[in-house]
SEFI-862527 format. One line per field, with one value per residue (C-alpha): residue number from 1; chain; x negated, y negated, z. Coordinates in Angstrom, 3 decimals, decimal comma. Example, Ala and Ser with C-alpha at 12.3 -4.5 7.8 and 13.67 -1.06 7.14 Angstrom:
BEGIN
i <- [1 2] .
ch <- [A A] .
px <- [-12,300 -13,670] .
py <- [4,500 1,060] .
pz <- [7,800 7,140] .
***
This chain:
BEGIN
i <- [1 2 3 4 5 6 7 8 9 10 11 12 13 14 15 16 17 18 19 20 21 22 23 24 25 26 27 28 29 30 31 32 33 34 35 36 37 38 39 40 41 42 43 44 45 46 47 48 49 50 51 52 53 54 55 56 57 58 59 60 61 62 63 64 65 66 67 68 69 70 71 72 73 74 75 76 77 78 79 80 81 82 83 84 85 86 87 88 89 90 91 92 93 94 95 96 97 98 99 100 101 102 103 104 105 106 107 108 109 110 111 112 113 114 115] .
ch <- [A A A A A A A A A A A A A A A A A A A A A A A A A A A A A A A A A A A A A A A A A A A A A A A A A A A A A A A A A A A A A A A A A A A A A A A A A A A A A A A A A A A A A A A A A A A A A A A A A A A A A A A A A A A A A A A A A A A] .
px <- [-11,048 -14,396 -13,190 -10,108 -11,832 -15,710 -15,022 -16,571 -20,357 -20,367 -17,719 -20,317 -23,181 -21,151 -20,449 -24,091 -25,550 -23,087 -24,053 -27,504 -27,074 -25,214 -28,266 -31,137 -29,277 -30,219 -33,560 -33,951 -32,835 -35,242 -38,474 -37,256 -37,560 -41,150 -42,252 -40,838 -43,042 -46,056 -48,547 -51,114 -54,064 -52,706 -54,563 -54,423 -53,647 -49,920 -49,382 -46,034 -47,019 -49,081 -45,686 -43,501 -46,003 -45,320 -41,634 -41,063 -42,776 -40,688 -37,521 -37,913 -38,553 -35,604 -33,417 -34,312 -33,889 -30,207 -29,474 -29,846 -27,820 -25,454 -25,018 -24,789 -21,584 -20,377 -20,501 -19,395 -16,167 -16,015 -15,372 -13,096 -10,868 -11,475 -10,255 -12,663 -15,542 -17,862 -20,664 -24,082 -25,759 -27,764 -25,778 -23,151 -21,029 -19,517 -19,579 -21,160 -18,835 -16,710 -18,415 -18,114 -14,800 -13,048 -9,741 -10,380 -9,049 -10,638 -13,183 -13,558 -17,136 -18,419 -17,969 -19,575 -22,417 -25,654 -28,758] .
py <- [-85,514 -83,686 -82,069 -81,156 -79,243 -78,113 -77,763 -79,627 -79,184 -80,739 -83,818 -84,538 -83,890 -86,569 -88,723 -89,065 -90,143 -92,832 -93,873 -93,289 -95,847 -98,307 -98,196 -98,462 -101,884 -103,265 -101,755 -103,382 -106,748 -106,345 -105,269 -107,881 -111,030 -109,475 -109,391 -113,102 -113,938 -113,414 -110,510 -109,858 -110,678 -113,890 -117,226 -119,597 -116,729 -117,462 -117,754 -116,235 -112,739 -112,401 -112,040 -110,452 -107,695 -106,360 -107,507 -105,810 -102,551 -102,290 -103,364 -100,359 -97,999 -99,120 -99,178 -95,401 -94,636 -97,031 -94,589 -91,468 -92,131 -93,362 -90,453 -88,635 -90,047 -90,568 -86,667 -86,218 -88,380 -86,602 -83,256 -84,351 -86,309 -82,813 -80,972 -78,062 -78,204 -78,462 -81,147 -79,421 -76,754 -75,411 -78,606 -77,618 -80,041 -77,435 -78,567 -81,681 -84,952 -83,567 -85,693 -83,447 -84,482 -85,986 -85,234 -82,000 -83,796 -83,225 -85,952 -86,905 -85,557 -89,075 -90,683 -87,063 -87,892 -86,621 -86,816] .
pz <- [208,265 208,511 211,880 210,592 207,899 209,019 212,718 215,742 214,633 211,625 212,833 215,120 212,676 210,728 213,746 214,709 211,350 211,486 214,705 214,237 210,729 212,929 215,567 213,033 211,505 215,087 215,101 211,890 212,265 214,966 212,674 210,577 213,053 214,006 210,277 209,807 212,756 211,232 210,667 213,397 210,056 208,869 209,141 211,849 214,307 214,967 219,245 218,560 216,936 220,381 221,850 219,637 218,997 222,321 222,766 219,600 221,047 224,257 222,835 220,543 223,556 224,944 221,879 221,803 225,100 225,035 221,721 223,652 226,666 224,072 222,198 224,785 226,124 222,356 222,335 225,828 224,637 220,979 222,434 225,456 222,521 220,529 223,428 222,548 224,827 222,270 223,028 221,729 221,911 225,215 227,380 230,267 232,076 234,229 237,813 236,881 238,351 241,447 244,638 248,262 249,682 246,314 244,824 242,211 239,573 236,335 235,185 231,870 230,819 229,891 233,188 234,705 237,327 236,124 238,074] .
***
């Protein structure tokens, strides 16, 4: 409905804060389990917050890093179901996804190989 009415930038304005909500749940239950766990000043010195300090720090570098690469085929798919070219600003696909020697068919920007 936003699309229909505000145009491609702001349907995907739209589209990433829902996605980006949907993400930070995760992220959350996540922070949640490493609160629960115990804090790093608490008595007794809890042997699990010695590992869930740093699982908690590189799951979160790769939930960001899983979040990018995910938007960035969300939005690759948006604007191919769109059917306006629009993905964001300053990014081309053009001649991104054709392999030497393949059929010239057109490939869908989210499956595009990207180096």
């Amino acid at each position: 409905l936003v699309l229909h009415h505000f145009g491609p930038k702001i349907g995907s304005y739209f589209d990433f804060l829902e996605t980006y909500i949907t993400f930070l749940l995760i992220a959350a239950v996540l922070g949640l389990f490493a609160e629960i766990s115990g804090p790093p000043n608490a008595r007794g010195e809890s042997g699990l917050w010695k590992f869930v300090q740093p699982g908690f720090g590189v799951c979160m570098s790769m939930w960001g890093t899983f979040f990018c690469i995910f938007w960035r085929r969300r939005c690759a798919w948006l604007s191919h179901i769109w059917g306006n070219g629009w993905i964001e600003d300053g990014e081309d696909l053009g001649g991104v996804g054709n392999l030497s020697g393949a059929s010239q068919s057109r490939v869908r920007p989210e499956f595009a190989l990207q180096w």
